[in-house]
MDTraj code that builds the backbone (N, CA, C; nanometers):
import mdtraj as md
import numpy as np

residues = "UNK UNK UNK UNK UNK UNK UNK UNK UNK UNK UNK UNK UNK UNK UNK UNK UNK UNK UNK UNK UNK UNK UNK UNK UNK UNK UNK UNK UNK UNK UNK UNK UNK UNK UNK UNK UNK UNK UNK UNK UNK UNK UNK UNK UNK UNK UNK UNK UNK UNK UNK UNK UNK UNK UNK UNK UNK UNK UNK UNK UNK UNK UNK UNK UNK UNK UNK UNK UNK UNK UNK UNK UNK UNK UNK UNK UNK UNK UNK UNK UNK UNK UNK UNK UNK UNK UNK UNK UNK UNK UNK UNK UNK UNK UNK UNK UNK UNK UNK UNK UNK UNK UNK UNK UNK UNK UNK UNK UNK UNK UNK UNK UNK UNK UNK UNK UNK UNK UNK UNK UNK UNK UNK UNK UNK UNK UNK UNK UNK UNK UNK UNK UNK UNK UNK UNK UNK UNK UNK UNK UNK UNK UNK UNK UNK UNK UNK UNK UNK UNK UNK UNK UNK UNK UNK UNK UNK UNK UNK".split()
xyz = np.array([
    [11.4770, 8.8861, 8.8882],
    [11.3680, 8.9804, 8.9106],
    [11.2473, 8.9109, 8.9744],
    [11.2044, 8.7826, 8.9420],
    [11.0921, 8.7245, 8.9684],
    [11.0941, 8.6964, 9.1190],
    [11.2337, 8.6084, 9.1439],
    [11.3153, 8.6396, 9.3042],
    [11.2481, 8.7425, 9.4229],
    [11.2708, 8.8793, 9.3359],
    [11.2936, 8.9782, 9.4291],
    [11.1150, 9.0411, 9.4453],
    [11.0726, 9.0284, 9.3674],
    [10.9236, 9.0353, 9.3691],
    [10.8802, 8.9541, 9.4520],
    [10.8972, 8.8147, 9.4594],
    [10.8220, 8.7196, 9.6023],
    [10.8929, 8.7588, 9.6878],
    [10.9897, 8.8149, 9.7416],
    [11.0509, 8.8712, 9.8205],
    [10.9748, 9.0218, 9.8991],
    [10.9917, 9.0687, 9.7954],
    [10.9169, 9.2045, 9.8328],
    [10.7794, 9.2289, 9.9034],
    [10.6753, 9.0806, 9.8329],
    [10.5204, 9.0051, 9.8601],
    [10.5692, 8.9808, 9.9949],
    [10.6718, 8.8798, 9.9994],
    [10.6927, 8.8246, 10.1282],
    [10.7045, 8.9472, 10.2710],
    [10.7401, 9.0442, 10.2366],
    [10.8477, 9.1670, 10.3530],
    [10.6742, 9.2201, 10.3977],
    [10.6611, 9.2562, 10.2410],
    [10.4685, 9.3680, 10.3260],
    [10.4195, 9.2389, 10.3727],
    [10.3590, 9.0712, 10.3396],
    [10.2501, 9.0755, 10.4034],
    [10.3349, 9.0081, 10.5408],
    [10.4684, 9.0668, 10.5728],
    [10.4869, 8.9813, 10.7096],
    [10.4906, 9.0901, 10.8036],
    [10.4074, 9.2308, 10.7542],
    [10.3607, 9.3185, 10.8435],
    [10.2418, 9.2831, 10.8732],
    [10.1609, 9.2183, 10.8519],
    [10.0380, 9.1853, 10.9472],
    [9.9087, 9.2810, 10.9200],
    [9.8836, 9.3314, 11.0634],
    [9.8007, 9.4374, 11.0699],
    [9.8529, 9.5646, 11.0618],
    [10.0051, 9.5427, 11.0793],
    [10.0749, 9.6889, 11.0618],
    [10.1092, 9.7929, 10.9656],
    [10.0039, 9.7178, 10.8351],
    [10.0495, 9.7157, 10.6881],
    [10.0026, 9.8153, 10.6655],
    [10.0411, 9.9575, 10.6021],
    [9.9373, 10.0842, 10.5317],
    [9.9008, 10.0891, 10.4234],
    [9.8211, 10.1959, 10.3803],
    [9.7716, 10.1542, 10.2549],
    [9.9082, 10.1592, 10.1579],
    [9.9761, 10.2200, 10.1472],
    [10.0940, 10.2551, 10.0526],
    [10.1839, 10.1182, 10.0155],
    [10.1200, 9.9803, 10.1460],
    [10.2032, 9.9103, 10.1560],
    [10.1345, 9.8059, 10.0136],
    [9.9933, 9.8002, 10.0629],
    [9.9019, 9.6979, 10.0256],
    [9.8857, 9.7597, 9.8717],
    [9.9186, 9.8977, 9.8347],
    [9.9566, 9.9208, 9.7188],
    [10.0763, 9.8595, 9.6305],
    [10.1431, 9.8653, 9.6945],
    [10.2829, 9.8286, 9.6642],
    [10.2737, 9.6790, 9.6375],
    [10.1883, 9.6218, 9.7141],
    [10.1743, 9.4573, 9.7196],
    [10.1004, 9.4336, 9.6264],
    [9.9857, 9.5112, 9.5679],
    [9.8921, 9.4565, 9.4650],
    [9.9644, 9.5016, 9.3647],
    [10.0738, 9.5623, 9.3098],
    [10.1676, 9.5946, 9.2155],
    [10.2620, 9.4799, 9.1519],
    [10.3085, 9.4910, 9.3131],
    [10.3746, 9.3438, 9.2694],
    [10.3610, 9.2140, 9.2590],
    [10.2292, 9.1758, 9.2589],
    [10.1674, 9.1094, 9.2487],
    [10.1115, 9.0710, 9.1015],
    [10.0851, 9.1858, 9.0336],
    [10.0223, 9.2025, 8.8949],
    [10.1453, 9.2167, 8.8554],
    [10.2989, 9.2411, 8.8857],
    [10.4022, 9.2089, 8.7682],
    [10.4503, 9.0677, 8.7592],
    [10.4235, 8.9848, 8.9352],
    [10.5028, 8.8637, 8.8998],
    [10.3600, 8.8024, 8.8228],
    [10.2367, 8.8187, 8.8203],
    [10.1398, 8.7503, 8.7352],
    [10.2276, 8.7651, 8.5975],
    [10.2384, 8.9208, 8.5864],
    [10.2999, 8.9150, 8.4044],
    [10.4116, 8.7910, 8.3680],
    [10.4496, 8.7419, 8.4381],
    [10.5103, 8.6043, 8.3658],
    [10.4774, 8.4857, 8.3956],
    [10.3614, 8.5038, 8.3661],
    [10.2993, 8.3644, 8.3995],
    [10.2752, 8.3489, 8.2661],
    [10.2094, 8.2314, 8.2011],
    [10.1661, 8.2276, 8.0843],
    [9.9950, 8.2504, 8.0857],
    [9.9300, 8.3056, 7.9793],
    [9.8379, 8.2890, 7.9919],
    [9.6900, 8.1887, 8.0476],
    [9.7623, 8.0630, 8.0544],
    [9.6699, 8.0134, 8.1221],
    [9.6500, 7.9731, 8.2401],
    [9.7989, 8.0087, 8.3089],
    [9.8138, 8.0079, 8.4343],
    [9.7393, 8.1284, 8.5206],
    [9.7420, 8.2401, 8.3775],
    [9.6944, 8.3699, 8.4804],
    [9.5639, 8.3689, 8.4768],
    [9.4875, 8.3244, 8.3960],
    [9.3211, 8.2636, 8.4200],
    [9.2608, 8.2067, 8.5460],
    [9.3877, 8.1770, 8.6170],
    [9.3343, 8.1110, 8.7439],
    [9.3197, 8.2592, 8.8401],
    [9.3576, 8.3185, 8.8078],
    [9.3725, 8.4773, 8.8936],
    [9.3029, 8.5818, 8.8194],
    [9.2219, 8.5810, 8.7772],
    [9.1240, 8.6797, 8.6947],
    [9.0889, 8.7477, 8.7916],
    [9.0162, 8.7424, 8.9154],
    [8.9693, 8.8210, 9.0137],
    [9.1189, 8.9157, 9.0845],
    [9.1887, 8.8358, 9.1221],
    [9.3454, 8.8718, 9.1712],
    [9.3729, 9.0103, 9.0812],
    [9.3842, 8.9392, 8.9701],
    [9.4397, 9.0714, 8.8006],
    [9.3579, 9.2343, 8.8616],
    [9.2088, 9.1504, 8.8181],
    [9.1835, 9.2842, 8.8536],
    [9.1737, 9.3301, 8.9194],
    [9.1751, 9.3558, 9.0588],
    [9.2221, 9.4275, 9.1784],
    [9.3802, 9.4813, 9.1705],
    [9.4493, 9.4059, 9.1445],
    [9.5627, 9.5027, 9.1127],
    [9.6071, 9.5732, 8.9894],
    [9.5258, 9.5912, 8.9121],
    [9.4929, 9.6716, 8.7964],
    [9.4100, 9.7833, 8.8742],
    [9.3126, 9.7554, 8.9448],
    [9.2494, 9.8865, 8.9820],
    [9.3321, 9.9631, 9.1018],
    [9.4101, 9.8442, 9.1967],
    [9.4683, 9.9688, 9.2604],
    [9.5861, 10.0273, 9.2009],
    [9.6346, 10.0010, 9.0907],
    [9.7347, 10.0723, 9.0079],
    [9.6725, 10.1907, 8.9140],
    [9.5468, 10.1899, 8.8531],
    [9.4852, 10.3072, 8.7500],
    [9.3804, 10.3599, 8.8361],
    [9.3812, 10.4847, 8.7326],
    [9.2579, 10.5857, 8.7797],
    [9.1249, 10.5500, 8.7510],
    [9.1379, 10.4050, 8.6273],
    [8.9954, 10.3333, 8.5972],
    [9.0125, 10.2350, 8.5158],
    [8.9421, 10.1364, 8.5258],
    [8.9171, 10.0403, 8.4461],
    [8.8118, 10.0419, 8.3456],
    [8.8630, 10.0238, 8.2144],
    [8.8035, 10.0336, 8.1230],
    [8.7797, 9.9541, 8.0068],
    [8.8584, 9.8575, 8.0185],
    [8.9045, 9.6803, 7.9689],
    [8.9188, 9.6230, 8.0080],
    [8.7992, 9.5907, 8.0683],
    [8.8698, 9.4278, 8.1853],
    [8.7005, 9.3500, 8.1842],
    [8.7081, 9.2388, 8.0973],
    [8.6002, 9.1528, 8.0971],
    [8.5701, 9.1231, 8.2353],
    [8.6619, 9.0706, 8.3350],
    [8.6271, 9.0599, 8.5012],
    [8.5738, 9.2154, 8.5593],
    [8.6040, 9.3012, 8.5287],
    [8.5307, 9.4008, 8.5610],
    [8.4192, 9.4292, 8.5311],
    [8.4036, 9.3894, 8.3656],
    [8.2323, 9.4365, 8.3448],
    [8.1761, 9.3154, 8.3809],
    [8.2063, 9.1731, 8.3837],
    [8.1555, 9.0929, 8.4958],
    [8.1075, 9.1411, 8.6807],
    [8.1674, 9.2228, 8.7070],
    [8.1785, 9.2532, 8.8433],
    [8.0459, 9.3753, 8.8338],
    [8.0420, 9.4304, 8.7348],
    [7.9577, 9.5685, 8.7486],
    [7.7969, 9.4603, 8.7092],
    [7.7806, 9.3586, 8.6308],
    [7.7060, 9.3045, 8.5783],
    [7.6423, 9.2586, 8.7582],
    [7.7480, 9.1599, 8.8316],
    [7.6822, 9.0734, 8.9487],
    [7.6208, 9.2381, 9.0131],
    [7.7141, 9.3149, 9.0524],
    [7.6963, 9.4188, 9.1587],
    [7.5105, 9.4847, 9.0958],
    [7.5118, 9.4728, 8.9964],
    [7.3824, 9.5386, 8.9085],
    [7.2431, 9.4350, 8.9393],
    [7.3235, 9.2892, 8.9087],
    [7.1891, 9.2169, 8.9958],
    [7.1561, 9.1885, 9.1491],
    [7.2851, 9.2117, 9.2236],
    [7.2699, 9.1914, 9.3386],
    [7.1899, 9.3348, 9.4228],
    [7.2061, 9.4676, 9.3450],
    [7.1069, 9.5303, 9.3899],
    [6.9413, 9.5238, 9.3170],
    [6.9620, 9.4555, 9.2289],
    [6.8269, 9.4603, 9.1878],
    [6.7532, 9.3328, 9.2586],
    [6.8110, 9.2610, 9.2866],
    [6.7780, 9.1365, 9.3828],
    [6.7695, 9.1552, 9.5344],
    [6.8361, 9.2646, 9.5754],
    [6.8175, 9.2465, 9.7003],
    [6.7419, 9.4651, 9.7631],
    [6.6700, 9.5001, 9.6133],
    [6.6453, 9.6003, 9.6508],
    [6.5173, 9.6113, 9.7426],
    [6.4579, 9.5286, 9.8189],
    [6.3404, 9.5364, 9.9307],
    [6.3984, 9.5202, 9.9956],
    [6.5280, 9.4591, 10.0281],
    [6.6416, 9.3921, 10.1669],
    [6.7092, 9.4676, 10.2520],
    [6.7210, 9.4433, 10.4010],
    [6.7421, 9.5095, 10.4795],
    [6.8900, 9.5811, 10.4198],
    [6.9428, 9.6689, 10.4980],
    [7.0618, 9.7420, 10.4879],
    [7.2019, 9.5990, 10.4642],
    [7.2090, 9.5530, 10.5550],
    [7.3138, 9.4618, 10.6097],
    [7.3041, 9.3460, 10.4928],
    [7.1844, 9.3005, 10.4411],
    [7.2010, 9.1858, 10.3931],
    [7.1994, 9.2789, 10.1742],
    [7.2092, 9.3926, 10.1710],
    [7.2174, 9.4543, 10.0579],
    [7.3816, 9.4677, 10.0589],
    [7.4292, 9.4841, 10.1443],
    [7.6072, 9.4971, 10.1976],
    [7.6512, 9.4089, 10.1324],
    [7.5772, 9.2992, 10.2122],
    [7.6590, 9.1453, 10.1891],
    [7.6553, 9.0968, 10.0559],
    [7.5150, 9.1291, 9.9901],
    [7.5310, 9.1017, 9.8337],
    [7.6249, 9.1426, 9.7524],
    [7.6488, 9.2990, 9.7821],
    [7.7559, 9.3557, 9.6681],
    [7.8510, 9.3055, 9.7443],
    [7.9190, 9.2758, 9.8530],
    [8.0397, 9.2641, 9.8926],
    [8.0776, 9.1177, 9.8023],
    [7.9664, 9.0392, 9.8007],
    [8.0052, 8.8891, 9.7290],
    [8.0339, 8.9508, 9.5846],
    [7.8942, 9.0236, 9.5359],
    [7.8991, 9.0624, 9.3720],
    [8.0458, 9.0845, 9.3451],
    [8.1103, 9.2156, 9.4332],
    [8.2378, 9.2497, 9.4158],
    [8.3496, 9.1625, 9.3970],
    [8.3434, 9.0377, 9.4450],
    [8.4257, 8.9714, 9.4419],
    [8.5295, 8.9162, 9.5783],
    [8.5029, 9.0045, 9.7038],
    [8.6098, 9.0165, 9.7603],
    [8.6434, 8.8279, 9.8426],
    [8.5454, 8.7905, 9.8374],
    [8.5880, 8.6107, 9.9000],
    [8.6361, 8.5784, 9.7551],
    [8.6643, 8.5648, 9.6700],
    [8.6708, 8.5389, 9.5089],
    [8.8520, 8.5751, 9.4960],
    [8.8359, 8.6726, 9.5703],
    [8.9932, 8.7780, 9.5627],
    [9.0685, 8.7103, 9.6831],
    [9.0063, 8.6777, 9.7685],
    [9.0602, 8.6268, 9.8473],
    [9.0924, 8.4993, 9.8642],
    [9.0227, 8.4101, 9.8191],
    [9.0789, 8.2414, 9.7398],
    [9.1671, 8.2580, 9.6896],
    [9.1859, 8.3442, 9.5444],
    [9.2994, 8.3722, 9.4306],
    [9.4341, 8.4227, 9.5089],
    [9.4256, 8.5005, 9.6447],
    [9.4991, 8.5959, 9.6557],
    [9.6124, 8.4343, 9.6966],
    [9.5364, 8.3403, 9.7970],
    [9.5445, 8.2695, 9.8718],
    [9.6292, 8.1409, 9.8139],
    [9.5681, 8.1153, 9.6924],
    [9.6286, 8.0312, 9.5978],
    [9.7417, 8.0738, 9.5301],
    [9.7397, 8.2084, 9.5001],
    [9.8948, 8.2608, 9.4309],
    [9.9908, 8.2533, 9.5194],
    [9.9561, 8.2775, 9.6657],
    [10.0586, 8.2962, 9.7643],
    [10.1202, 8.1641, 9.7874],
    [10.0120, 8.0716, 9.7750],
    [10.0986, 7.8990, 9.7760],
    [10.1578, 7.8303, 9.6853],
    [10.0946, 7.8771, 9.5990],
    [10.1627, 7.8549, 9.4745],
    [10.3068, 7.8732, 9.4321],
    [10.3511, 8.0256, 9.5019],
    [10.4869, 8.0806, 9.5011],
    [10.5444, 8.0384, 9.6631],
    [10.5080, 7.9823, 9.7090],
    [10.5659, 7.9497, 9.8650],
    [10.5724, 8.0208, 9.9573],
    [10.4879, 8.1369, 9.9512],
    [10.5021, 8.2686, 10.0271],
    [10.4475, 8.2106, 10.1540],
    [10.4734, 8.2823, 10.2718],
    [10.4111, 8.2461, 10.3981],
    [10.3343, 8.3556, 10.4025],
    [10.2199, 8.3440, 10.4571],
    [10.0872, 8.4993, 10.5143],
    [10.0149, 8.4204, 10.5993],
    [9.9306, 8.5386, 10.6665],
    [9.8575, 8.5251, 10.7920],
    [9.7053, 8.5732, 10.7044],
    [9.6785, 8.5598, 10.6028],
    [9.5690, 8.6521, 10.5348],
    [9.3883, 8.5740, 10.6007],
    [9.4223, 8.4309, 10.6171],
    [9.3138, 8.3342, 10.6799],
    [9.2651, 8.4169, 10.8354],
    [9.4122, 8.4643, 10.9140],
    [9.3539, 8.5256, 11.0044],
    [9.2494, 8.6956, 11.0226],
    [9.1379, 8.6731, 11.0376],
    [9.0329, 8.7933, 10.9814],
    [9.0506, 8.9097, 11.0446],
    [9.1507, 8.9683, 11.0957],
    [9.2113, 9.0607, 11.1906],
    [9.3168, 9.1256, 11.0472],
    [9.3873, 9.0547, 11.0209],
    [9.5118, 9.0862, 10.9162],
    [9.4056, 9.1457, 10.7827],
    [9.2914, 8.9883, 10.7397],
    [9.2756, 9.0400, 10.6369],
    [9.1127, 9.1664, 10.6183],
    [9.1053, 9.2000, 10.7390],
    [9.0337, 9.2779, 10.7754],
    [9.1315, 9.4171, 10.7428],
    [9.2305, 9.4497, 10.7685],
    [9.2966, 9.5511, 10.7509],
    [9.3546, 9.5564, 10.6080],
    [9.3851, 9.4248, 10.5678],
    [9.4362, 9.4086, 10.4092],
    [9.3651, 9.5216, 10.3195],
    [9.1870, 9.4727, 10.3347],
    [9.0519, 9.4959, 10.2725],
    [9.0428, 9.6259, 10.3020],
    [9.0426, 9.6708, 10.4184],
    [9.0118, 9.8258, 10.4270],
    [9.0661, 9.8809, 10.3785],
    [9.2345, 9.8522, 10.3698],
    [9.3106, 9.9885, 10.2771],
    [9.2546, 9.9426, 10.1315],
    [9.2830, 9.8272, 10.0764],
    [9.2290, 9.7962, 9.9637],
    [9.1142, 9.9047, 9.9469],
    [8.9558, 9.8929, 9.9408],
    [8.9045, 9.9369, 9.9164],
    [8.9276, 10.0680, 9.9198],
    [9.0504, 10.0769, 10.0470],
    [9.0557, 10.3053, 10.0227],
    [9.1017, 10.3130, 9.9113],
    [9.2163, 10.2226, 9.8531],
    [9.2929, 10.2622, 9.7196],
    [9.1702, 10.2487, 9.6123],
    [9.1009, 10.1563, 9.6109],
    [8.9846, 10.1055, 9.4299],
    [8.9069, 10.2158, 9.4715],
    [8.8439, 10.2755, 9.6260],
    [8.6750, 10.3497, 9.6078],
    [8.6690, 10.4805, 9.4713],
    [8.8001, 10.5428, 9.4646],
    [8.7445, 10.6443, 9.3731],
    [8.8231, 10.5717, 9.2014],
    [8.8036, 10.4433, 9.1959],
    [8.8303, 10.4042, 9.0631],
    [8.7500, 10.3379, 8.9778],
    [8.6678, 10.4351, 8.9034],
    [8.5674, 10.3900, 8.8570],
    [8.6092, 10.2275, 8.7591],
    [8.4716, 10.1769, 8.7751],
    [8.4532, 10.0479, 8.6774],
    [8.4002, 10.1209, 8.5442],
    [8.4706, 10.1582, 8.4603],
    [8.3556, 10.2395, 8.3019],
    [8.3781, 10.1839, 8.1664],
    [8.3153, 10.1944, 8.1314],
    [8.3014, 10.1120, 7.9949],
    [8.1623, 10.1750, 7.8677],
    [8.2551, 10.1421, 7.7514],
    [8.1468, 10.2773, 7.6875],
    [8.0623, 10.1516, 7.6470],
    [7.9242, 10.2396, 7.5995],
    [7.7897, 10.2239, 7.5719],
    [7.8380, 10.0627, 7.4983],
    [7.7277, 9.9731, 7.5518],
    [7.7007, 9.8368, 7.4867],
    [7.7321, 9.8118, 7.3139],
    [7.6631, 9.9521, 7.2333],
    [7.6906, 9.9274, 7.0987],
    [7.8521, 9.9161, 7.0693],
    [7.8874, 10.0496, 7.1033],
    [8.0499, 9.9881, 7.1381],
    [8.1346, 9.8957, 7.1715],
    [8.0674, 9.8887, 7.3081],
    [8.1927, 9.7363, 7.3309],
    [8.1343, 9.6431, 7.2746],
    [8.0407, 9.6203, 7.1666],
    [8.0044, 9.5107, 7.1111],
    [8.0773, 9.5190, 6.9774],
    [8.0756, 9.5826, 6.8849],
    [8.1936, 9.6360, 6.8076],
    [8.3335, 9.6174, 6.7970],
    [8.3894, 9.7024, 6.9388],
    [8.5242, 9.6492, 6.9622],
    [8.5610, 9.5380, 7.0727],
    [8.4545, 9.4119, 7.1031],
    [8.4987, 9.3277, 7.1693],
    [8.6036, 9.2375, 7.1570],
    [8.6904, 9.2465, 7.0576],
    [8.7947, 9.1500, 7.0262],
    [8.8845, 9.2798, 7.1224],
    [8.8965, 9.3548, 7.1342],
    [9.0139, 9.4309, 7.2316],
    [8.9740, 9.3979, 7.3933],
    [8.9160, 9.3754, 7.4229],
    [8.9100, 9.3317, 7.5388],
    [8.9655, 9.1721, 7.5858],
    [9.0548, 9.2027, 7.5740],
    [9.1157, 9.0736, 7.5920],
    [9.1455, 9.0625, 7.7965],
    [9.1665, 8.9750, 7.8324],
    [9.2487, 8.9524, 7.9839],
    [9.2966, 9.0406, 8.0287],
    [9.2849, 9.0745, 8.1386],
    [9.3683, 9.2080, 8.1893],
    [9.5071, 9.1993, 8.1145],
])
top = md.Topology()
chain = top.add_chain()
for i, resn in enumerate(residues, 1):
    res = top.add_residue(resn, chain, resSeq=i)
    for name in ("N", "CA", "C"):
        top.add_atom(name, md.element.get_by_symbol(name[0]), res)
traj = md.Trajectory(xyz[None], top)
């Protein structure tokens, strides 16, 4: 099974730019199952990775310490850059979000398993990102009220 999963990684990303979103779905799927046999501390190295393919698999995230990490940066990066032009308010959340973060991890799992990709070239992973974000935009990051998750913070474990 583990086989046919780098296999499968391997087929979408050796579509390139030709990849649709259904594909890059399919890829962040299988991606988050061959993570599932990793051991836990291997999958620590992919915390950013996890959750992106957790969000393009659910309708929301609602346990994921890297997520309320992500809503935390995205929360200071507009409060930090709220006098700042348009373009350079972009660039903050785009870092807050994670996506160079996702893209190291994505980069390191792929060598890790011996996969070959073109993802370095910014044409490919320009198209990667766009469907990406079409699949996460309507998946909310939510998480109940602070008193709560302070309460039940032992359930929040790792994606």
């Amino acid at each position: 099974m583990e086989r046919d999963l780098l296999l499968k990684i391997q087929k979408i990303l050796n579509r390139g730019t030709e990849v649709s979103e259904d594909e890059v779905r399919s890829l962040m799927i299988l991606v988050r199952k061959r993570l599932e046999f990793e051991a836990d501390a291997t999958r620590s190295q992919y915390l950013t990775l996890n959750l992106f393919c957790n969000w393009a698999a659910h309708t929301k995230i609602t346990q994921s310490i890297t997520g309320l990490r992500v809503l935390a940066r995205i929360n200071d990066a507009l409060v930090k850059s709220k006098n700042s032009p348009g373009a350079e308010v972009q660039a903050d959340v785009s870092r807050a979000i994670g996506f160079d973060v996702l893209r190291s991890e994505f980069g390191l799992f792929l060598h890790t398993f011996g996969i070959k990709h073109k993802l370095s070239d910014k044409r490919i992973w320009a198209v990667f990102l766009a469907h990406l974000i079409e699949i996460i935009q309507d998946v909310p990051l939510a998480f109940p009220p602070v008193s709560k998750l302070q309460k039940g913070a032992e359930q929040f474990t790792m994606e």
